[in-house]
C-alpha positions in Angstrom: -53.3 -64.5 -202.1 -52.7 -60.9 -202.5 -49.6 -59.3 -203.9 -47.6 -58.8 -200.7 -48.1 -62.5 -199.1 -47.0 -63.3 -202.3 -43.8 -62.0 -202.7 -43.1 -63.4 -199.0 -43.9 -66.8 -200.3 -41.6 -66.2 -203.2 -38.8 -65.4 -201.1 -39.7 -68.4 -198.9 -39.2 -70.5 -201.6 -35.8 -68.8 -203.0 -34.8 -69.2 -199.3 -35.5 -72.8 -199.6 -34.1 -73.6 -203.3 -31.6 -70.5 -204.1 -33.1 -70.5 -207.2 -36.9 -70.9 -209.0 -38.1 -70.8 -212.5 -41.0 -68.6 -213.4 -43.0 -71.1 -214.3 -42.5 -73.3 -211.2 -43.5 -69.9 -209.3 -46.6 -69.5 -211.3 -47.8 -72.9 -210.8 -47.1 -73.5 -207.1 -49.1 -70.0 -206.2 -51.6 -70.6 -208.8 -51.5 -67.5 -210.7 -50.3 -66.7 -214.3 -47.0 -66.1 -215.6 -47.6 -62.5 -216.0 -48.3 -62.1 -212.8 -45.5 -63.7 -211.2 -43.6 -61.7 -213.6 -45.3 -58.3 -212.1 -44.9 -59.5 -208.4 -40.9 -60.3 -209.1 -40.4 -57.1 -210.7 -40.3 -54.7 -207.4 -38.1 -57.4 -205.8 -35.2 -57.5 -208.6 -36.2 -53.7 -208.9 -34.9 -53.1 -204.8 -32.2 -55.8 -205.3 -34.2 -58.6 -203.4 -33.9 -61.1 -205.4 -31.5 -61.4 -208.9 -33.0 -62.0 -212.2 -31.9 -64.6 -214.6 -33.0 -66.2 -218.0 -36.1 -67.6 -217.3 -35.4 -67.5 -213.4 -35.0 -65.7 -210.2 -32.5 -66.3 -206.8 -31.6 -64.6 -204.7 -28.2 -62.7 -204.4 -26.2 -63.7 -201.4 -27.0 -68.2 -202.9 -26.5 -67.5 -206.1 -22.8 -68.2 -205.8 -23.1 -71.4 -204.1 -21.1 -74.4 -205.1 -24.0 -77.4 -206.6 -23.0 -79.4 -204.0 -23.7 -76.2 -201.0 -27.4 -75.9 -202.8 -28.2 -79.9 -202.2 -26.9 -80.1 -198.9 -30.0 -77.8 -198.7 -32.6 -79.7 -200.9 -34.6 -82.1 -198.1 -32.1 -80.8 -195.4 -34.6 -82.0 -192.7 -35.1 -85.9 -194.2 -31.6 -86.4 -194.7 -31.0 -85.0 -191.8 -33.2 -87.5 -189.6 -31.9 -90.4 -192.0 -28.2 -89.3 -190.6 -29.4 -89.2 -187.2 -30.8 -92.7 -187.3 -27.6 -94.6 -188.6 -25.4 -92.5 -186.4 -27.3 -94.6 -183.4 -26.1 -97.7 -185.0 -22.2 -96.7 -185.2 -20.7 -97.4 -182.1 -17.4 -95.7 -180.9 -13.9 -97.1 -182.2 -15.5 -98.6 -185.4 -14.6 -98.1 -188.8 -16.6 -96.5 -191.4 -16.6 -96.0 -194.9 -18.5 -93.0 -196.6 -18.7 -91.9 -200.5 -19.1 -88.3 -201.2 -22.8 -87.2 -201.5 -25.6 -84.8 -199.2 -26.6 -87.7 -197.0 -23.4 -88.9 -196.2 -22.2 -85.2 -194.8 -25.0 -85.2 -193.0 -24.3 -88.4 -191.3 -20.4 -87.0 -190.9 -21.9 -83.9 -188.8 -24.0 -86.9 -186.6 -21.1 -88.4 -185.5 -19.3 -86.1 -184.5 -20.0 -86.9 -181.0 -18.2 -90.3 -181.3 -14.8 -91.1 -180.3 -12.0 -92.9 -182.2 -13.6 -93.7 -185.3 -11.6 -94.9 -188.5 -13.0 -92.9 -191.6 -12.1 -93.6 -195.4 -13.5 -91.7 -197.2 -13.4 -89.5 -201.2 -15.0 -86.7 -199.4 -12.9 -83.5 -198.2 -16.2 -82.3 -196.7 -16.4 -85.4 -195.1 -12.8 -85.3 -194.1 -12.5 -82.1 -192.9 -15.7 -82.7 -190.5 -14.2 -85.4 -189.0 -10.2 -85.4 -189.1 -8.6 -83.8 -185.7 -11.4 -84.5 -182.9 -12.2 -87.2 -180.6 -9.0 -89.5 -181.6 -10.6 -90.1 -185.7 -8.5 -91.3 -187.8 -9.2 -90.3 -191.2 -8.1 -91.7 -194.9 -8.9 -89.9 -198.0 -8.9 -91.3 -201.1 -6.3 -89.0 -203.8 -6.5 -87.7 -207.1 -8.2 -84.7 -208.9 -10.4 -83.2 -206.4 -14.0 -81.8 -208.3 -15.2 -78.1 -208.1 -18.3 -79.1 -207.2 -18.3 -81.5 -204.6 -14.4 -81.4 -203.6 -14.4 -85.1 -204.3 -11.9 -87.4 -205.0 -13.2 -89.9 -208.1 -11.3 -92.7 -210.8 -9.1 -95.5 -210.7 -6.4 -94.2 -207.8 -9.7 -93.5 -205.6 -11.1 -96.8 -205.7 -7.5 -98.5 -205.8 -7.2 -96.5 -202.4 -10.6 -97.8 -200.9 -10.3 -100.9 -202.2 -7.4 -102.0 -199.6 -9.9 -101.4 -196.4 -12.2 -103.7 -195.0 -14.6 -101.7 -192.5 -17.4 -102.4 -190.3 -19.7 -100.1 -191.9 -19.9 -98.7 -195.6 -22.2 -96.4 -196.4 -23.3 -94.7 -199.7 -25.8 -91.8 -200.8 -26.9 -92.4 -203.9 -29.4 -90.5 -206.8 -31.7 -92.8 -207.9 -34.2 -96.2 -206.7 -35.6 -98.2 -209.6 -37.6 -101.0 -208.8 -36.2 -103.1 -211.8 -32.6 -101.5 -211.9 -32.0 -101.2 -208.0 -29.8 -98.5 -207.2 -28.3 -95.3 -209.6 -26.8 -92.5 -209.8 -25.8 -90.1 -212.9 -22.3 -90.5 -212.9 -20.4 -93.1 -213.9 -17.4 -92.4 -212.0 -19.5 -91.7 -208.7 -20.8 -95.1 -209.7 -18.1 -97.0 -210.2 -16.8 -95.7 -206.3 -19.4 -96.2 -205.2 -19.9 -99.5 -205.7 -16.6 -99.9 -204.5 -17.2 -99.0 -201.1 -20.3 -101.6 -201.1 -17.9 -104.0 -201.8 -15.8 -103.2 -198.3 -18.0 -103.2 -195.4 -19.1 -106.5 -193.2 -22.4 -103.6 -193.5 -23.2 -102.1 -196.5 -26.1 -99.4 -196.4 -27.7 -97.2 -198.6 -28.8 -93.8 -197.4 -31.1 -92.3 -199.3 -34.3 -89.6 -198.7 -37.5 -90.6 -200.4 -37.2 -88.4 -203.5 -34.9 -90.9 -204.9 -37.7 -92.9 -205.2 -38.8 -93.9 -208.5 -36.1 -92.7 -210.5 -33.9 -93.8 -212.7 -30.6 -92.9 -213.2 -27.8 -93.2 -216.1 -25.9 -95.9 -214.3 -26.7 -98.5 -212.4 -24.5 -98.7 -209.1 -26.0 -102.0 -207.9 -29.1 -104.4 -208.0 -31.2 -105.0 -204.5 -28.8 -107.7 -203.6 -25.5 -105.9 -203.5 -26.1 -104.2 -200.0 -27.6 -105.7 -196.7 -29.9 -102.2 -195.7 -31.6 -99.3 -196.8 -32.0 -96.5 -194.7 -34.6 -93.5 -195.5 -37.2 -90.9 -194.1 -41.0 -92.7 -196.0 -41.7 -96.4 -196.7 -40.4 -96.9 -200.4 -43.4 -97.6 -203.1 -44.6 -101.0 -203.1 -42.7 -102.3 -206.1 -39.1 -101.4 -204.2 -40.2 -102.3 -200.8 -41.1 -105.9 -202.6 -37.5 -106.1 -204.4 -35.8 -105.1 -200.9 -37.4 -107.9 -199.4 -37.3 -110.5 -202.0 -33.5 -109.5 -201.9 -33.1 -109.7 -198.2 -32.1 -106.2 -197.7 -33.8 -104.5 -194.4 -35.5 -101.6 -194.2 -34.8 -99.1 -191.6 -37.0 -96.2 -191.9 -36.0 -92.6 -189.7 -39.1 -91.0 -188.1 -39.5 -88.1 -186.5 -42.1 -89.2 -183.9 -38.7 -91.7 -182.9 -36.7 -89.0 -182.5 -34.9 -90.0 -185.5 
């Protein structure tokens, strides 16, 4: 790869991640870390990209909120999840949706339907929805976070906690085969298991990359939702504790349309 295809796949990746360690860059190009470190130089040098310990991005992302850089991370898969489970909400039904990338993605799908009844801990999610087609939208109080303008703790889940909705839908971090479903927070947890809890459907959103992992808390085994919605069939081990739970298994393809 010579020098200048290079630094246009560097900034395709900084276009794709906001930010990339050196070593991620010298291993995905196949080159050494010096190298890297010669071919980022004239882009900091010209203002390009920024420089950062151990790091480059690139100026105009480098500002972005956590939660604005995930939206981005698998944009198209969550994006085709959303699109799938938006065919399955019907018009004047209720719906139930925890902060998180999938489930904004899913809030942007629907907003071609009409009278829907939205509780949610989401201002994204609020503000996408509230004041067209006839919504109605509820969002759980308290201290909103910086990061993803959520509402979390005990008033947010007292709040949910007094609607019963057709559909409740989470996003969540983490799939382990033995543990079921996680995330990293314990208050993002805690909700979410919440809203499980409140919907004659509860599904699981979730792009393949969750796969696998294990998170710091455990929001729910296999058995405490009815479906599982992603982009790739699961690895064997989860597909097998899915079904030996009697949760389906709705997969989005592309090739569908969805």
């Amino acid at each position: 790869m010579v020098h200048s295809k290079r630094h246009g796949e560097i900034l395709r990746l900084l276009q794709e991640e906001g930010t990339v360690t050196i070593a991620s860059l010298a291993d995905r190009l196949g080159v050494s870390l010096e190298t890297v470190r010669r071919d980022v130089k004239p882009l900091t040098g010209d203002g390009s990209v920024l420089k950062m310990h151990g790091a480059i991005g690139l100026p105009s992302l480098i500002g972005e909120a956590p939660f604005e850089r995930r939206m981005r991370d698998n944009a198209d898969a969550k994006r085709l999840i959303a699109r799938m489970v938006a065919t399955t909400i019907r018009d004047g039904e209720s719906i139930m949706l925890d902060t998180g990338t999938t489930t904004s993605f899913l809030a942007r799908e629907l907003l071609g339907h009409r009278r829907l009844t939205v509780v949610t801990n989401s201002s994204d999610i609020a503000r996408t929805l509230a004041t067209v087609n006839g919504n109605k939208v509820y969002m759980a109080g308290g201290e909103l976070r910086s990061d993803s303008g959520a509402a979390f703790g005990a008033s947010a889940i007292e709040f949910v906690s007094r609607f019963s909705v057709s559909h409740a839908v989470i996003s969540i971090g983490a799939v382990d085969a033995v543990a079921g479903v996680m995330d990293y927070d314990l208050e993002e947890a805690e909700f979410a298991r919440m809203v499980l809890s409140r919907g004659q459907r509860s599904l699981v959103i979730t792009d393949h990359s969750k796969f696998g992992r294990q998170g710091l808390v455990q929001v729910c085994g296999f058995g405490g939702f009815s479906e599982l919605a992603t982009d790739h069939p699961p690895p064997r081990d989860i597909a097998a504790a899915l079904s030996e739970a009697g949760a389906r298994l709705s997969i989005a393809s592309a090739e569908a349309g969805f």
